[in-house]
C-alpha positions in Angstrom: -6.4 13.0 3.4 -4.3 13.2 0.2 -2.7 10.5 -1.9 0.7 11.2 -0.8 -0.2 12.0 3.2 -1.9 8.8 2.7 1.5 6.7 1.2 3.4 8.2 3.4 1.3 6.5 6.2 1.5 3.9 4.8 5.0 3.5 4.2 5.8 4.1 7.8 3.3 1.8 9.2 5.3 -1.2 6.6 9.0 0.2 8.1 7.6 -0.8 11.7 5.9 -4.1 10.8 9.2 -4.8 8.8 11.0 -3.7 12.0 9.4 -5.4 14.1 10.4 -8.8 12.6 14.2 -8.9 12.8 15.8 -11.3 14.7 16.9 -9.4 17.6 14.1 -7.5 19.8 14.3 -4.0 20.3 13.0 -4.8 24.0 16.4 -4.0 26.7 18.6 -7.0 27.1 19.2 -7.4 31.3 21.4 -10.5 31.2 23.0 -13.5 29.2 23.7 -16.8 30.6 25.8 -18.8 28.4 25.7 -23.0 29.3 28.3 -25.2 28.5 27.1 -28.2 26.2 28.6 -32.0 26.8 30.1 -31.4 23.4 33.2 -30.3 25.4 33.6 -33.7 27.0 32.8 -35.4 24.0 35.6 -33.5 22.3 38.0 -34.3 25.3 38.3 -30.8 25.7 37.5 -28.6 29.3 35.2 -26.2 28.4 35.9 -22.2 29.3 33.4 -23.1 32.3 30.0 -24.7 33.1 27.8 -21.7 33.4 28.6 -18.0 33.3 26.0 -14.5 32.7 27.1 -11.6 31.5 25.4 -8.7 32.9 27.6 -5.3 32.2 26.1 -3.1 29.9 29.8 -3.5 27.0 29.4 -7.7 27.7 25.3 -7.3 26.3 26.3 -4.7 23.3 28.6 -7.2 22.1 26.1 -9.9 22.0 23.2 -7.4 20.9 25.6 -7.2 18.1 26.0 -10.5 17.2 22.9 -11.2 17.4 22.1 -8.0 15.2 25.1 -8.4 13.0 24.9 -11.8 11.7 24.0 -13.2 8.4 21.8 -15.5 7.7 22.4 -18.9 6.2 21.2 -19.7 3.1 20.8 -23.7 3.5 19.6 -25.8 6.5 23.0 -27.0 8.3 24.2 -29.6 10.5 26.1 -28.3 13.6 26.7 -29.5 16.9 26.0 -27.2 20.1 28.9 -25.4 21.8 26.5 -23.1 24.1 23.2 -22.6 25.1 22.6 -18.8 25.8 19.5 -17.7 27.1 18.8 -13.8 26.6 16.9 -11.8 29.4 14.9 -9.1 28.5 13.8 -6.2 31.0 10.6 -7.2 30.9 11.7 -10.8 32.1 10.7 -12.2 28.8 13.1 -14.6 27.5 15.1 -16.0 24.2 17.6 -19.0 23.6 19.7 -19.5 21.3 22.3 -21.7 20.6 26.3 -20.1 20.2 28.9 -21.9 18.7 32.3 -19.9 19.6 35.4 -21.8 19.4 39.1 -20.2 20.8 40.9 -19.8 17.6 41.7 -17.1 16.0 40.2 -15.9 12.7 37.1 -18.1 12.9 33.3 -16.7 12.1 31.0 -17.9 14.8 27.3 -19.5 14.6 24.0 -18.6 16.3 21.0 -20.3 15.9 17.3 -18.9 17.1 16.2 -22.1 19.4 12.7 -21.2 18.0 13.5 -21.7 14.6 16.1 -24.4 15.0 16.3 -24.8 11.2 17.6 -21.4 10.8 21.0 -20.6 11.4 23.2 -17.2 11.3 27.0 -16.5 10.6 28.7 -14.1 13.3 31.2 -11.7 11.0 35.1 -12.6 12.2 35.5 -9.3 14.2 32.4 -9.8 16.5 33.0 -13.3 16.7 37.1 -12.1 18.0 35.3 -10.2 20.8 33.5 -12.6 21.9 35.7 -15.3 22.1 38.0 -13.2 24.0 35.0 -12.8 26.2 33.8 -15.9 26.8 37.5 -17.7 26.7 39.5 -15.2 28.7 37.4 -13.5 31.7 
């Protein structure tokens, strides 16, 4: 095989390692459930409900796209937990997270991988707009 067969190989062989690392699986999201914290009634505010899943394919490409979209955090933060959202893959593996979405306009939204709890990602303003209109107003 020659040199260059041979880095080519290679180089597509470290794409799908490097791909296989990101944040969000590549695996088909089935369902999100989204759980209201007691931060709500702490707050003296009614949360947008207890317990809700979103199962239509446009509800999961929105939240595939937060999930894709967002930006990690540089520094470890301190943040109180809005929802819990369990993701549900096809294969009935699981992820959690926890969302913080808030219904105000013009506000950037915050994820955080429940595995890596120390690690935190910033939802840009637009997806974070489509989601709170999601989650606040259906």
């Amino acid at each position: 095989m020659s040199k260059l067969m041979m880095l080519v190989l290679l180089f597509v062989l470290f794409c799908g390692l490097v791909g296989c690392t990101e944040k969000g699986s590549e695996e088909k999201i089935t369902s999100i459930k989204l759980t209201s914290t007691d931060v709500w009634e702490r707050a003296e505010k009614k949360p947008a409900f207890k317990e809700k899943t979103f199962d239509s394919p446009d509800d999961i490409e929105i939240f595939q796209g937060a999930i894709k979209q967002a930006t990690e955090v540089e520094e470890i933060i301190d943040y109180l937990s809005l929802f819990h959202m369990k993701v549900t893959f096809e294969d009935g593996t699981e992820k959690k997270y926890i969302l913080n979405i808030v219904d105000e306009d013009g506000q950037k939204g915050l994820l955080v991988d429940t595995a890596t709890s120390e690690q935190s990602y910033i939802i840009p303003e637009s997806i974070n707009e489509a989601l709170r209109k999601m989650i606040f107003t259906k």
